[in-house]
N, C-alpha and C positions, 0 to 999 in steps of 0.2 A: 217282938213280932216274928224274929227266926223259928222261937222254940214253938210261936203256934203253927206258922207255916212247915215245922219237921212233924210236928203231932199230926197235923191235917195229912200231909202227906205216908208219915207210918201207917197212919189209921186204914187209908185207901190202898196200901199197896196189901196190911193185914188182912183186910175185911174184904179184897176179891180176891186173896188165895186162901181164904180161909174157906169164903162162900162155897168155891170151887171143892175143895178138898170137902168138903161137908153135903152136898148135892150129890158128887159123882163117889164117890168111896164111904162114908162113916154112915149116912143114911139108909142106903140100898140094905149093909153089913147091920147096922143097926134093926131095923125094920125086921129083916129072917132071924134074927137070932135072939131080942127083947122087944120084939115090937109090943104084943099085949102088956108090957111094961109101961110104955111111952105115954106119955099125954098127949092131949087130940089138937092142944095148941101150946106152943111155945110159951114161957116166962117171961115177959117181953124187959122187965124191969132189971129182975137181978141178970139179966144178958148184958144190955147195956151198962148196968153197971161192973162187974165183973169187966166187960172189955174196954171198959176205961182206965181204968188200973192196969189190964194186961198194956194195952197199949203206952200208956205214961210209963209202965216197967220196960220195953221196948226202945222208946224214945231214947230214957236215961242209959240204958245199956249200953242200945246197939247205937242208932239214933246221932243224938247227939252228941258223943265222942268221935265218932266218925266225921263228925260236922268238921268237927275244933281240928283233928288233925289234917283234913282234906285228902282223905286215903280212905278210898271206896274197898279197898279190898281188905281192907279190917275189920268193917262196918260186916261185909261178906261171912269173914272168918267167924268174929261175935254174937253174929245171927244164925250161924250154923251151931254152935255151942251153945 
């Protein structure tokens, strides 16, 4: 039950600073500079899958060893690296 409640919880702190960094910086940048590249809608499947991985990669990294030692500020360090 912990490891789903640190997935749930990785996934949402991932995926609203991911959103964030994707809406205000990589789109606007993307759009002027490959936009007639782009497709007119998103991949909805290999997205979600791809970020289920990145995220389960996350967990086991950063995640969850931060859990076991109870030291936020390594979980910090592991996730900057």
């Amino acid at each position: 039950m912990i490891f789903l409640t640190l997935y749930a919880l990785t996934a949402l702190i991932f995926l609203v600073l991911d959103a964030i960094m994707l809406t205000l910086f990589v789109a606007p940048l993307f759009r002027r500079h490959i936009g007639h590249m782009m497709l007119k809608t998103p991949r909805v499947r290999p997205t979600a899958v791809f970020y289920a991985f990145y995220i389960l990669g996350l967990l086991i990294l950063i995640s969850w060893p931060a859990y076991h030692d109870f030291h936020v500020v390594r979980a910090f360090w592991q996730g900057a690296i």
